[in-house]
C-alpha positions in Angstrom: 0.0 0.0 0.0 1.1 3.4 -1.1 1.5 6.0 1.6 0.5 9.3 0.5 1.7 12.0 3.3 0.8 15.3 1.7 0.3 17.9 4.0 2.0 15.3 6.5 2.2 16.5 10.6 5.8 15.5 12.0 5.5 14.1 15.6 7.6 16.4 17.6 6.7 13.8 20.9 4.6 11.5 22.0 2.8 11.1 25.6 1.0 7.6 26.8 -1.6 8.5 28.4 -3.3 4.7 28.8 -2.9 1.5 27.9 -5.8 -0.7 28.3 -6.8 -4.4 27.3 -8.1 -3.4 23.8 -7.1 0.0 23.2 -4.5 2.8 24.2 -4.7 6.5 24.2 -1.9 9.0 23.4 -1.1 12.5 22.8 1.3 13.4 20.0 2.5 16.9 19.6 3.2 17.7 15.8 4.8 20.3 13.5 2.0 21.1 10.9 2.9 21.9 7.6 2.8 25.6 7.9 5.3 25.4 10.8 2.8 25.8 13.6 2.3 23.8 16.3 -0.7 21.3 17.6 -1.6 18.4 19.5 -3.6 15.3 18.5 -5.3 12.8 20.6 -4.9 9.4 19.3 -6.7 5.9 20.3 -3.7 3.1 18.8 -6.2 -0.3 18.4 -4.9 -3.8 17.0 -7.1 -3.7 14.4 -10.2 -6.3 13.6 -12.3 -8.4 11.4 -15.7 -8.7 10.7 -17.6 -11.3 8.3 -20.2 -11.2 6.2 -22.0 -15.0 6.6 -24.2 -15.2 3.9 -26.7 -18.9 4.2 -28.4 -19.1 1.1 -30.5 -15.7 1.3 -29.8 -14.7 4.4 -26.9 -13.1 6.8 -25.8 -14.4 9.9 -25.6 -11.6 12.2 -25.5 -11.6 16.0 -27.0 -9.8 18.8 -25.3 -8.4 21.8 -25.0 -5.9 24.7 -23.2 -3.0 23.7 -21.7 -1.1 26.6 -21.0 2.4 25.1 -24.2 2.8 23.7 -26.4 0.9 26.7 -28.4 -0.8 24.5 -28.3 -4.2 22.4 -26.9 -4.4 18.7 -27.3 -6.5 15.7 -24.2 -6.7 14.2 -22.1 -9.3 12.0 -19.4 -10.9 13.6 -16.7 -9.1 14.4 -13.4 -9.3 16.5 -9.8 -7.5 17.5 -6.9 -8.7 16.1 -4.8 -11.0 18.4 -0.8 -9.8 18.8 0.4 -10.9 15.5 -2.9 -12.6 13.9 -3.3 -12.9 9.9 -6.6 -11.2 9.4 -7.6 -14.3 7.8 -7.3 -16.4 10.6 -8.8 -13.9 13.1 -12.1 -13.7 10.1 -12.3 -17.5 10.5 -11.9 -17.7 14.4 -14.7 -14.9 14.5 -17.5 -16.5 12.2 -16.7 -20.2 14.2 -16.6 -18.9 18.3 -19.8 -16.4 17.6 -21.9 -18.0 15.2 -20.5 -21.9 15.3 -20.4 -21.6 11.5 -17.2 -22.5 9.5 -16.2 -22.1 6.0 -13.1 -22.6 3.1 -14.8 -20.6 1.1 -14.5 -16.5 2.5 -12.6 -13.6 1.0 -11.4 -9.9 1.7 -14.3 -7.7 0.9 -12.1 -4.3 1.8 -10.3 -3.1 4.6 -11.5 0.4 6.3 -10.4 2.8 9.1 -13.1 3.2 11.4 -12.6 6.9 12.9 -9.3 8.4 11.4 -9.7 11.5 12.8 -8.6 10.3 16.1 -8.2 6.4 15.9 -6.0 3.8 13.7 -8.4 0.8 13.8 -9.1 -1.2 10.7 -11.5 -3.7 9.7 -10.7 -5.5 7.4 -14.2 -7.2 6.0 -14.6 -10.7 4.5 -17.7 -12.3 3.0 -18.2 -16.0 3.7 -20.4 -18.5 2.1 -21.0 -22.1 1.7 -21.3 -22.5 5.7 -21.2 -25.3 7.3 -22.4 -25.5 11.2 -20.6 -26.2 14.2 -20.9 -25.3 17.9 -20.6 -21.5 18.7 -17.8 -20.8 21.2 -18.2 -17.3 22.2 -16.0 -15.3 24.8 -16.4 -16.1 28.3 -17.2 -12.4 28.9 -19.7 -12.4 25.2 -23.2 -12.9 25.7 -24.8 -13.2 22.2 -27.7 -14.6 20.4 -27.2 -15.5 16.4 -30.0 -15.1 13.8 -30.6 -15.9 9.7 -32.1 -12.3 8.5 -33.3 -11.6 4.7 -31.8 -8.3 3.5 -35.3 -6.6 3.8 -34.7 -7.9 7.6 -31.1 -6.5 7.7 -32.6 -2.9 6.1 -35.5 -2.5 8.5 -33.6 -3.0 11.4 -31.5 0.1 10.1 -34.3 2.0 10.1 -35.4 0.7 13.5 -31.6 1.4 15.2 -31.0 -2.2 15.9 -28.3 -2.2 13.5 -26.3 1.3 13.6 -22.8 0.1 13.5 -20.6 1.5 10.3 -19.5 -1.9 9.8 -22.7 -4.1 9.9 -24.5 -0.9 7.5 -21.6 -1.2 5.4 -21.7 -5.1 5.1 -25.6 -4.7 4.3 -24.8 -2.5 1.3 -21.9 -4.5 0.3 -24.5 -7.8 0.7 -27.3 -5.7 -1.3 -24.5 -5.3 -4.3 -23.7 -8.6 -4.0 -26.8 -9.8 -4.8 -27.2 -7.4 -8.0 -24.7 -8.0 -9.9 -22.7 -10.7 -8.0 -20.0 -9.2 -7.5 -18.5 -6.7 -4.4 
């Protein structure tokens, strides 16, 4: 991947101001590029994965507690990167311990930076198909219910809030191109 750094902000220094389980917050202090000087807050994350299950005409999405927003999502499956995890592998991992599905058949969709104004996450999106089920094996800490929807289910709950994650909407468009001209 090409990096393009017009207009790039030099990092005069850096201050750690936490490091969690997941995420870690720091404050650089940068050179713009008219010589001025500014500050950014930035969230460092692992990255993640998220799948698009598709069983015949439906999606495989999950249902969970969502801490930050105190309320319940639907959402596809979705998980950080472990230290050192091929996104592949982590995709994989994800569809099998939330949904008990597994698949050979999955591909990179696209990856995507979730908040680059002040975070450097990145999904990186598979579809899967041609699932075969297993025996879900969620987090010890993940409480979660699975459920087939039709796309028609996928675009009311939109409407309704259920599902109001970038990365679920995104996989619903992606799955509603999909099915229109077979390819994403």
């Amino acid at each position: 991947m090409t990096l393009h750094k017009k207009f790039e902000e030099k990092t005069i220094k850096t201050e750690s101001i936490f490091k969690g389980k997941i995420i870690s917050l720091q404050v650089d202090h940068v050179l713009l590029p008219n010589g001025e000087s500014a500050t950014r807050e930035i969230v460092k994350h692992p990255g993640a994965v998220a799948v698009i299950p598709l069983l015949g005409d439906k999606m495989i999405v999950v249902e969970q507690y969502r801490k930050p927003l105190e309320k319940s999502q639907v959402e596809i499956p979705a998980g950080k990167l472990d230290a050192g995890e091929e996104p592949l592998k982590a995709a994989l991992r994800e569809l099998e311990e939330e949904t008990g599905f597994r698949t050979e058949n999955i591909r990179l969709v696209s990856s995507f930076y979730t908040s680059p104004g002040f975070a450097d996450e990145i999904i990186h999106l598979y579809i899967a198909e041609d699932l075969v089920k297993g025996e879900a094996n969620p987090d010890e800490d993940e409480f979660l219910e699975c459920e087939a929807i039709t796309l028609e289910q996928a675009q009311h709950y939109i409407r309704e809030g259920r599902i109001s994650d970038a990365k679920t909407i995104m996989a619903v468009y992606a799955w509603q191109l999909y099915l229109l001209t077979g390819q994403i």
